[in-house]
C-alpha positions as CSV (number, residue, x, y, z in Angstrom):
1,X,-49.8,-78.9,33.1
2,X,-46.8,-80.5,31.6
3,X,-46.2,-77.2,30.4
4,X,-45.3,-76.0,33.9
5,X,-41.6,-75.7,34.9
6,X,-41.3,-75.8,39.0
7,X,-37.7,-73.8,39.3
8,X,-36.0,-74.8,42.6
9,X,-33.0,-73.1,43.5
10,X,-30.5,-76.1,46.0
11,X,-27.9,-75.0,48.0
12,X,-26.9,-78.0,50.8
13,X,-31.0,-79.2,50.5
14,X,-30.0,-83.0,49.7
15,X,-32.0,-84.2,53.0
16,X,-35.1,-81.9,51.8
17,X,-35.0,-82.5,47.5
18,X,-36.5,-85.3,47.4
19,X,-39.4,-85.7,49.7
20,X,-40.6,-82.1,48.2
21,X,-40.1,-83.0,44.5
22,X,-42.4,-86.4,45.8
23,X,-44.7,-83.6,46.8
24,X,-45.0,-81.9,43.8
25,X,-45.5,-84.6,41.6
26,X,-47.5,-86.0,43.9
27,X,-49.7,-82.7,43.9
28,X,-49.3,-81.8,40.0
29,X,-48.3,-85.2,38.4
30,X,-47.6,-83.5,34.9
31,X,-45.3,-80.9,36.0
32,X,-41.5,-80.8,35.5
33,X,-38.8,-79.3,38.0
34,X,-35.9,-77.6,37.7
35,X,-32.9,-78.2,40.2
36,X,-31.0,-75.3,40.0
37,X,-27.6,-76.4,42.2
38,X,-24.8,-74.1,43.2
39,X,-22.7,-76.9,43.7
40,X,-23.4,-77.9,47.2
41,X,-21.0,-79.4,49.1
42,X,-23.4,-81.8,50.8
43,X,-24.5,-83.9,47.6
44,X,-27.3,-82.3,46.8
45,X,-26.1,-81.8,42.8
46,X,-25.6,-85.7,42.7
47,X,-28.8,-86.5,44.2
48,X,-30.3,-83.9,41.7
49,X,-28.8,-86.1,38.8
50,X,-30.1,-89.1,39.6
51,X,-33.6,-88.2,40.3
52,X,-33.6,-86.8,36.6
53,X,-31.9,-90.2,35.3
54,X,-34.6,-92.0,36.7
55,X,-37.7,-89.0,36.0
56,X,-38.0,-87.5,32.9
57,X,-40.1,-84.8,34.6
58,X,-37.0,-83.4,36.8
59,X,-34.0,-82.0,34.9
60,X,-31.4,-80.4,36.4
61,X,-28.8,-77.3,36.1
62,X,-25.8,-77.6,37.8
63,X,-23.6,-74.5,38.4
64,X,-20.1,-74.1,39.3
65,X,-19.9,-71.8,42.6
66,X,-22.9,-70.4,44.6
67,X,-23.5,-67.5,43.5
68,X,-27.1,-66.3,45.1
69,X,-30.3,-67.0,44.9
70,X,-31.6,-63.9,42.5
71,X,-29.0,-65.6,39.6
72,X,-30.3,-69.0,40.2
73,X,-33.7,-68.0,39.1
74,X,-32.6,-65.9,36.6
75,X,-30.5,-68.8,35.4
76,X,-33.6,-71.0,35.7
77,X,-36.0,-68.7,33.9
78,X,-33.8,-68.4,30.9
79,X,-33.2,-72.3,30.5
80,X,-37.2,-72.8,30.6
81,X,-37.5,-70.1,28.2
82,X,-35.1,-71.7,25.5
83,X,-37.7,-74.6,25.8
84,X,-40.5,-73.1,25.2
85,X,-41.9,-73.3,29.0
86,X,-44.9,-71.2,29.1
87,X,-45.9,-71.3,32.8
88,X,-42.6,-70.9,35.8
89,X,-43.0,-71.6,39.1
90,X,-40.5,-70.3,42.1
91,X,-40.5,-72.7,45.0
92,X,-38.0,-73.4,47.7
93,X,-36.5,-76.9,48.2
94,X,-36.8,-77.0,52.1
95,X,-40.1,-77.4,52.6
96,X,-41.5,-74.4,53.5
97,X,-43.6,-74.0,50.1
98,X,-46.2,-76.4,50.2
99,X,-46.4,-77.7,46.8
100,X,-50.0,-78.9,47.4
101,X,-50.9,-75.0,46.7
102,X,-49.9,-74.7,43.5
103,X,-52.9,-75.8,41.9
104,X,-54.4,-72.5,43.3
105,X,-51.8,-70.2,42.3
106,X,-52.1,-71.9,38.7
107,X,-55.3,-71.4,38.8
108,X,-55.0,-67.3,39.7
109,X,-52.6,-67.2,36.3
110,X,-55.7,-69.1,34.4
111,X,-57.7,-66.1,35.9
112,X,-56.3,-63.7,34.4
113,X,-53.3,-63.1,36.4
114,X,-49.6,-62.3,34.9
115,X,-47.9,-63.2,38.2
116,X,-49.7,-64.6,40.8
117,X,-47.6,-64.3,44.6
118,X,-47.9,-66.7,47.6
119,X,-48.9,-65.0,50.2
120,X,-48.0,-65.0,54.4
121,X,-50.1,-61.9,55.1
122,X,-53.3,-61.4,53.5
123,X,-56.3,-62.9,54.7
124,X,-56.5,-66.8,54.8
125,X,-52.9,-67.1,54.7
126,X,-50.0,-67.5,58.0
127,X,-46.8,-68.8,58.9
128,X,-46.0,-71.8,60.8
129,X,-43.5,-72.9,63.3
130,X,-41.5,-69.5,63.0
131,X,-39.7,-68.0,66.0
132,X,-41.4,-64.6,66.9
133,X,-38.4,-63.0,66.0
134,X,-38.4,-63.9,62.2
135,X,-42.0,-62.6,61.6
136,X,-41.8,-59.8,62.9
137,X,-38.4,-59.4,60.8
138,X,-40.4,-60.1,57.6
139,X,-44.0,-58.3,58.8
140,X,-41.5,-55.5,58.9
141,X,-39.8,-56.1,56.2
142,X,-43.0,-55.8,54.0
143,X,-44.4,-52.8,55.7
144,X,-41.1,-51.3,55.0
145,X,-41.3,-52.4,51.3
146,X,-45.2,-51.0,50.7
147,X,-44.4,-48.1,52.0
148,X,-40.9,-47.2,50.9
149,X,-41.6,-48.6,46.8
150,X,-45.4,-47.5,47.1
151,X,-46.0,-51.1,45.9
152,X,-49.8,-52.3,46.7
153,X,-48.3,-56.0,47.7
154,X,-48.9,-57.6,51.4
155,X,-46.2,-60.2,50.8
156,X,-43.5,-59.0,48.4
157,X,-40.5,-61.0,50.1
158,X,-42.1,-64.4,49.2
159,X,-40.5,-66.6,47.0
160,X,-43.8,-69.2,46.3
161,X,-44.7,-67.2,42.8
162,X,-46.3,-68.6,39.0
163,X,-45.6,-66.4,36.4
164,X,-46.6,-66.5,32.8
165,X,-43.1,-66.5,30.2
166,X,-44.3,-63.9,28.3
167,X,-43.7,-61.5,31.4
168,X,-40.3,-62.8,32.4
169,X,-39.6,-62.2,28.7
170,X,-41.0,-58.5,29.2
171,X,-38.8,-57.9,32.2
172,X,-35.6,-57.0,32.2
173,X,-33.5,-59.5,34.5
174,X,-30.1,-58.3,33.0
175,X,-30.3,-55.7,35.6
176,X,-31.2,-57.0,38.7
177,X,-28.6,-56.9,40.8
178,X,-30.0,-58.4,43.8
179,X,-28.1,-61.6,45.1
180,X,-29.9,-62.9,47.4
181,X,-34.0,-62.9,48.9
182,X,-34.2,-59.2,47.7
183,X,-34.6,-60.5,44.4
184,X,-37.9,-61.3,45.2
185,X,-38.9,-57.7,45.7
186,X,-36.8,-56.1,43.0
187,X,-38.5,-58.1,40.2
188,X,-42.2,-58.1,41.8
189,X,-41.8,-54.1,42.0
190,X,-40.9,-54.1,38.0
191,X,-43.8,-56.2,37.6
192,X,-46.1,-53.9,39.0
193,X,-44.2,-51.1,37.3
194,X,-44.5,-52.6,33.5
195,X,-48.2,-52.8,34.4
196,X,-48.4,-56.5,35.1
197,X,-51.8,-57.5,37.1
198,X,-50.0,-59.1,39.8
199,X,-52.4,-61.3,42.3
200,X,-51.5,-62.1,45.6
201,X,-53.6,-65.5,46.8
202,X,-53.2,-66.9,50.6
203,X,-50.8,-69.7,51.4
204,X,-49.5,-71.7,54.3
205,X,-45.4,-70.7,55.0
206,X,-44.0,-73.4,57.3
207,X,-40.4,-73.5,58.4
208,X,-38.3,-75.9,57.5
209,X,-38.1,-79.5,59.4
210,X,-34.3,-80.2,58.5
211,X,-30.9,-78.2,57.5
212,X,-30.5,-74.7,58.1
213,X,-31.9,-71.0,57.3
214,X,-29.8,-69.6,54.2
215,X,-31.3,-66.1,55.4
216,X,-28.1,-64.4,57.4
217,X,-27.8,-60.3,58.8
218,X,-25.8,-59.4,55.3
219,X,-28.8,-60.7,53.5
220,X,-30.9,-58.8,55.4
221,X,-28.6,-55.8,55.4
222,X,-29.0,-56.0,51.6
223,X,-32.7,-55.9,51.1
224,X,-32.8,-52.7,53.8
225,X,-30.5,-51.0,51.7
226,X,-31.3,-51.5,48.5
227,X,-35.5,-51.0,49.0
228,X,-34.3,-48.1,50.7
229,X,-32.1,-46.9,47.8
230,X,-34.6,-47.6,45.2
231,X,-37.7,-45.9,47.4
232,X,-35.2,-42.9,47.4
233,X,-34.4,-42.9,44.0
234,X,-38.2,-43.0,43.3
235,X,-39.1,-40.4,44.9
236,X,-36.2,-37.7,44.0
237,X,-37.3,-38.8,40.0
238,X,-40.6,-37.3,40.8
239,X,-39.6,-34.2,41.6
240,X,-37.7,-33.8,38.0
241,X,-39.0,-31.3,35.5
242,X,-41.5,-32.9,33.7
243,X,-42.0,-36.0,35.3
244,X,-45.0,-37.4,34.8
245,X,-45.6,-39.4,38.1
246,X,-46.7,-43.1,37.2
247,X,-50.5,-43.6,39.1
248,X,-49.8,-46.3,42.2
249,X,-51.9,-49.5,41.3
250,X,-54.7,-50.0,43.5
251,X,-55.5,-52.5,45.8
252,X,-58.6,-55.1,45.1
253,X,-59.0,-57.9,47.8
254,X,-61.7,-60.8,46.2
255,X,-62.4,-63.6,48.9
256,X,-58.9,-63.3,50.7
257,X,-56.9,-62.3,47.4
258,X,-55.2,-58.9,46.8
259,X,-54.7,-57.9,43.3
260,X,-52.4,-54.9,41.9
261,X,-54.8,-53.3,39.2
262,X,-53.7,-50.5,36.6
């Protein structure tokens, strides 16, 4: 377990950090966390210090401007991989991950899996304390996602994921452009697409108790286009002489899990 690295992405969080890295450790005492801070104003890059000065587990990356969340994981993967991290986490800093369910999305990559998703909407798994209006933006959101990249995922948007290093060093991160929470999708899709057995397993999303949303219209504006875009581009490659359409995965569903199979 000390060979997990928990990457956590901080933009204004310095009221959230610490009681959820107390969480983690609390859940999965052996892990290490990396604070990945796009210099918030509020602190939050000091704070991050001195919780590594006094916790060898937590180690910290501090960056110079915000620059989205997409780079900050990319930054993040790339830092555990020059260590020799063999198991990466993605887990938000306000809360709304609960890092009590790692040990089951751990245990999905011991199963077998190459990236194992958190998951809002398959069975056994919900949202908490939303406003109506943000879940049906992100039930949406999905459906529009499955259908538009034929991707066999119920929760592609999430950003709760394990993933073994040998895939993120399969992938090719150079080129996703995605700045902010369409990251998530862009990189899911290309797992599916290298033939990566992606699992999704049923967790508990629960908004966050202090500081605000980072999601905002443009952020939103970006995922519609670009899924669109890609879905687009898809589908006109198909029709090229000679294509050899890829088959779509199917879907397996094992006591509440969904699993993208090749």
């Amino acid at each position: 377990m000390n060979r997990v690295l928990v990457v956590v992405p901080t933009y204004d969080e310095r009221d959230n950090l610490e009681p959820v890295l107390a969480r983690l450790h609390a859940a999965l005492p052996d892990a290490h966390a990396l604070v990945v801070d796009d210099a918030s104003p509020d602190g939050t890059g000091e704070l991050a210090e001195r919780l590594a000065a006094a916790d060898p587990r937590v180690h910290v990356l501090r960056r110079p401007a915000k620059q989205g969340l997409g780079p900050a994981y990319v930054a993040g993967f790339r830092w555990a991989r020059a260590r020799g991290y063999p198991v990466l986490v993605e887990m938000d800093a306000d809360g709304s991950h609960h890092p009590e369910q790692l040990p089951a999305l751990l245990a999905a990559l011991d199963g077998g899996a190459d990236l194992v998703l958190g998951s809002r909407y398959v069975p056994g798994g919900r949202v908490e304390d939303w406003p109506a209006h943000r879940l049906l933006l992100s039930r949406a959101g999905n459906v529009w996602t499955r259908w538009s990249l034929r991707l066999p995922l119920a929760d592609a948007t999430g950003g709760f994921r394990a993933v073994r290093g040998e895939l993120v060093d399969r992938l090719p991160f150079d080129e996703v452009a995605s700045q902010g929470y369409c990251f998530q999708v862009d990189w899911a899709w290309r797992a599916v697409r290298a033939g990566a057995r992606v699992v999704e397993v049923p967790i508990t999303f629960t908004e966050r108790a202090r500081g605000r949303s980072k999601m905002t219209p443009s952020i939103v504006g970006e995922a519609l286009v670009r899924v669109t875009a890609w879905g687009l581009q898809d589908r006109l490659a198909d029709r090229l002489p000679g294509r050899v359409r890829r088959p779509v995965p199917g879907r397996v569903r094992d006591g509440g899990r969904s699993s993208a199979v090749r």
